[in-house]
N, C-alpha and C positions, 0 to 999 in steps of 0.2 A: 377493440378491447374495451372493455369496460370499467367501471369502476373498481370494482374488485380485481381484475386482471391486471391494472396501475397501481393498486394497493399491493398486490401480490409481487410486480416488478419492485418495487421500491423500497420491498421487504429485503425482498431476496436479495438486492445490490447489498442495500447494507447489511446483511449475516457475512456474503460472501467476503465484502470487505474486511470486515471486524475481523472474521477466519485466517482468512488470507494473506492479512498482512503481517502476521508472527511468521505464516510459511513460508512466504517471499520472505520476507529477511533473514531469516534459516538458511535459503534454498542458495541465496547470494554470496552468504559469509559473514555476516552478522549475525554470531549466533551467542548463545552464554557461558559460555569457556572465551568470548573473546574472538578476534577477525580472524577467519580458519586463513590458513597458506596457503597459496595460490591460487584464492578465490578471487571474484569480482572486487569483493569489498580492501579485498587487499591491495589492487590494482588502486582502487579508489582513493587509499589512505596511502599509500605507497602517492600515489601523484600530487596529493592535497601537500603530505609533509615535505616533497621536495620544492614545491609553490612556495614553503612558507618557514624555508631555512632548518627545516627538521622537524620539525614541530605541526602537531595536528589540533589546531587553536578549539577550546573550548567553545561550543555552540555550533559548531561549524557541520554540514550537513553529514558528512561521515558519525564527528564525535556523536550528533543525535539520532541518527540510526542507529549504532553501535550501544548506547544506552537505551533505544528498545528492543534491538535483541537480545542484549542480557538480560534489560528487566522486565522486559513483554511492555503495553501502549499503555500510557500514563491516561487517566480518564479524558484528558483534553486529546490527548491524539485519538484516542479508541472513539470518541464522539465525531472529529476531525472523518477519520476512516469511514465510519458508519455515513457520514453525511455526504463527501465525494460517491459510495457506493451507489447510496440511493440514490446520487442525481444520475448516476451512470446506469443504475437499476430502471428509473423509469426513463429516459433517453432511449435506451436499450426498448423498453417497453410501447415506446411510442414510434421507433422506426418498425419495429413487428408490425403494430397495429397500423401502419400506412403500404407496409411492404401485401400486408393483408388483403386491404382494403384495393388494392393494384392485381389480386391474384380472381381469375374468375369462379 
């Protein structure tokens, strides 16, 4: 893979990410009406509040997924998101181009 074909994975990781992470957290139960019932995320805050005597403490990794699926990724997380993708995007990019290089 070349230059442009590692530009091209590293692109692509990070759209996917940025995309992708309002749908996963949609998909899960973090959505903007709030944690759907009988979802994942309900499981989640359901086990966090009984951890912590009823209560789902502010910051806490529930309450900040739950405020990006109501409010969509704050630019620090949208940046956050974009930048895991691309490492994942060219990681992704670089097992191709070995798995390649292995194929006759």
């Amino acid at each position: 893979m070349g230059l442009a074909g590692t530009a091209a994975a590293i692109v692509g990781g990070a759209v996917v990410g940025v995309v992708g992470a309002p749908v996963v957290l949609g998909a899960i139960g973090f959505t903007s009406a709030g944690i759907a019932a009988g979802s994942y995320a309900a499981g989640m805050m359901s086990t966090v509040a009984v951890a912590n005597g009823g209560a789902v403490a502010a910051g806490s990794t529930v309450a900040v997924l739950q405020a990006a699926g109501a409010a969509g990724l704050s630019g620090a997380a949208t940046a956050a998101v974009a930048g895991v993708g691309a490492a994942v995007g060219a990681a992704a990019g670089a097992v191709g181009a070995a798995v390649a290089g292995w194929l006759p």
